[in-house]
LUMBANU-982666 format. One record per residue (C-alpha): residue in three letters; y, x, z. Coordinates in Angstrom, 1 decimal, padded with zeros to 4 digits. Each point is the difference from the previous one (the first is absolute). Example, Ala and Ser with C-alpha at 12.3 -4.5 7.8 and 13.67 -1.06 7.14 Angstrom:
+-----+--------+--------+--------+
|   r |     yy |     xx |     zz |
+-----+--------+--------+--------+
| ALA | -004.5 |  012.3 |  007.8 |
| SER |  003.4 |  001.4 | -000.7 |
+-----+--------+--------+--------+
***
This chain:
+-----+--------+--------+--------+
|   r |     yy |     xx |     zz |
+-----+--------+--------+--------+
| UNK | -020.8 |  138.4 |  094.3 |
| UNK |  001.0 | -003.8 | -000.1 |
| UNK | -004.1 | -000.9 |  000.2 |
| UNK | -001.8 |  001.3 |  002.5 |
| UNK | -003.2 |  001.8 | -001.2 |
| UNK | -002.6 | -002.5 |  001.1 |
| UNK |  001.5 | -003.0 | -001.1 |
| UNK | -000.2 |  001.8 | -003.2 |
| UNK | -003.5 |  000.5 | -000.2 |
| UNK | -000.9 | -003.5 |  001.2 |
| UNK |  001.8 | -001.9 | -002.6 |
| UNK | -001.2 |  002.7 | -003.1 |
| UNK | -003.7 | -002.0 | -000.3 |
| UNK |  001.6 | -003.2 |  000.2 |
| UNK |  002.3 |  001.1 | -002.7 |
| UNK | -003.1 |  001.1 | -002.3 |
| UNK | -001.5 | -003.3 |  000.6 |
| UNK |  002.8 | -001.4 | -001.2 |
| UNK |  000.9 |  001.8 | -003.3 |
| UNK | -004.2 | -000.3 | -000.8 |
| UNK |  000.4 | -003.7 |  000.4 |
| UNK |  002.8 | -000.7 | -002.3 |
| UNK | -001.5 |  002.1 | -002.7 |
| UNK | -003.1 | -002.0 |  000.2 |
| UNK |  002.3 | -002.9 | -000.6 |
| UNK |  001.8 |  001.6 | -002.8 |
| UNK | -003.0 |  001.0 | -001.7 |
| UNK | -001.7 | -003.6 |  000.0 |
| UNK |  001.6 | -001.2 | -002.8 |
| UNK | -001.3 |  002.8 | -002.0 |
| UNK | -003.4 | -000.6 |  001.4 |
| UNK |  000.2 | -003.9 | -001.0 |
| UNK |  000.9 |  000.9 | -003.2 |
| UNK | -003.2 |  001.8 | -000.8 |
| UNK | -001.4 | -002.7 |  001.2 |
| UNK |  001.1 | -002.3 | -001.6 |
| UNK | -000.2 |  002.0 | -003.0 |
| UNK | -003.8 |  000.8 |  000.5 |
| UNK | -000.6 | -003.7 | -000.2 |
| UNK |  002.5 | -001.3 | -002.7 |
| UNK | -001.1 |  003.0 | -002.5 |
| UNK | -002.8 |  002.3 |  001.1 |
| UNK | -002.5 | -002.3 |  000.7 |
| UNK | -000.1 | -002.4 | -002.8 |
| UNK |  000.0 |  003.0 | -002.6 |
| UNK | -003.0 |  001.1 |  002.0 |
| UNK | -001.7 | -003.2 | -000.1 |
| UNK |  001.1 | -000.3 | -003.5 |
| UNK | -001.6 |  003.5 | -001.3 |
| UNK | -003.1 | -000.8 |  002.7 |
| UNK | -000.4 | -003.3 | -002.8 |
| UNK |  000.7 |  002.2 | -003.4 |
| UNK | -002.9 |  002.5 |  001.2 |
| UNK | -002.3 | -002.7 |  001.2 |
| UNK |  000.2 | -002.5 | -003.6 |
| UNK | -000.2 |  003.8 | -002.2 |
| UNK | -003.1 |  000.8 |  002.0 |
| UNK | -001.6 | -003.7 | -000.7 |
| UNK |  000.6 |  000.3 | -004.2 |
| UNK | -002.8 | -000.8 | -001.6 |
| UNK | -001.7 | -000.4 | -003.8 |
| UNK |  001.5 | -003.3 | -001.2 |
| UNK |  003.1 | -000.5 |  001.7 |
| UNK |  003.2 | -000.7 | -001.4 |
| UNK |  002.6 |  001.6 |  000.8 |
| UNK |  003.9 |  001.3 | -000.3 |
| UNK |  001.1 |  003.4 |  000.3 |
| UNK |  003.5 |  001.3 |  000.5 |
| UNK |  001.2 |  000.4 | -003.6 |
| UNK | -000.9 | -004.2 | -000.4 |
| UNK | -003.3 |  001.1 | -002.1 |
| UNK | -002.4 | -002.9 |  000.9 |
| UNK | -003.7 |  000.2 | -001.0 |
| UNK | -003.9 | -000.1 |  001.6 |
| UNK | -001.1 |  002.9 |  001.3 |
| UNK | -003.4 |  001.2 | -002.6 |
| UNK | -000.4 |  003.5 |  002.1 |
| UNK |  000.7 |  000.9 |  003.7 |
| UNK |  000.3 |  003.6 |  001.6 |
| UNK |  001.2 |  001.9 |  003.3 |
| UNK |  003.6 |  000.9 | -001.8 |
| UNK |  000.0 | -002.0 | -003.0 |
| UNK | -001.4 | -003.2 | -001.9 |
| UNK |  000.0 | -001.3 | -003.6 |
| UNK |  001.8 | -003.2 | -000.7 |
| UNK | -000.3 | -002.0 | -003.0 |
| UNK |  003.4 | -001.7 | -001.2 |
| UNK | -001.3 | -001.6 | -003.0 |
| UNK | -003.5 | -000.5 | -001.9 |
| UNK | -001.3 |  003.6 | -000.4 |
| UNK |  003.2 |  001.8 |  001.2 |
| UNK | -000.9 |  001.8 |  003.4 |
| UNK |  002.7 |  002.4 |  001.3 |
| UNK | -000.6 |  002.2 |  003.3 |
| UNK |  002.0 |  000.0 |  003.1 |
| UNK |  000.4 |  001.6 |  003.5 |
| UNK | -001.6 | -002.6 |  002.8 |
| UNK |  003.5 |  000.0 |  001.7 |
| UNK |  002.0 | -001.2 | -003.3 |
| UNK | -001.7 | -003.6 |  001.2 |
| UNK |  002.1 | -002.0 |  002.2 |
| UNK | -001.3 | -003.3 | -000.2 |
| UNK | -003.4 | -001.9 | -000.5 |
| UNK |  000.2 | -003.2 | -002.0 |
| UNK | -002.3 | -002.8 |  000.5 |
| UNK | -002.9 | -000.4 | -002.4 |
| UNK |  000.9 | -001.7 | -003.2 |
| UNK |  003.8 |  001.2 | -000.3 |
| UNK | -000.9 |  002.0 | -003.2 |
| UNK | -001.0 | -002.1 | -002.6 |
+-----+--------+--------+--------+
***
């Protein structure tokens, strides 16, 4: 009535262009924020994990080492799941590979 009916029809695309424009603006702050998040969190506990497989993959027969209960001792015995570690002369005890989180350097254990 009021608009005629082709004026109408030329201002509806510029209309959609619009609205899609300002909710691409309303949506980059969400989009920073993963972002941001990816490389505050994500990635270093990726990098992190990438360095826990890596040093349980290079155990070997004589290390010393420290496993997540705060047992240190050398390992005697090495296998794909688990290992034996001696804690004290003649006392051996046998643990999963991934109960180790950190190498020591040689001569810690006395």
């Amino acid at each position: 009535m009021f608009i005629s009916s082709a004026f109408a029809q030329t201002a509806a695309p510029a209309a959609a262009s619009g609205d899609m424009l300002s909710s691409l603006t309303s949506m980059a702050p969400l989009v920073l924020m993963f972002v941001v998040l990816y490389f505050i969190m994500i990635r270093p506990q990726m990098k992190r994990q990438k360095e826990q497989r890596n040093m349980l993959a290079a155990l070997a027969k004589g290390d010393e080492v420290a496993t997540s209960g705060g047992v240190l001792g050398r390992i005697t015995k090495i296998g794909d799941t688990q290992l034996s570690l001696e804690i004290a002369a003649g006392v051996e005890v046998q643990l999963q590979r991934s109960a180790v989180v950190q190498v020591l350097p040689k001569g810690t254990l006395k």
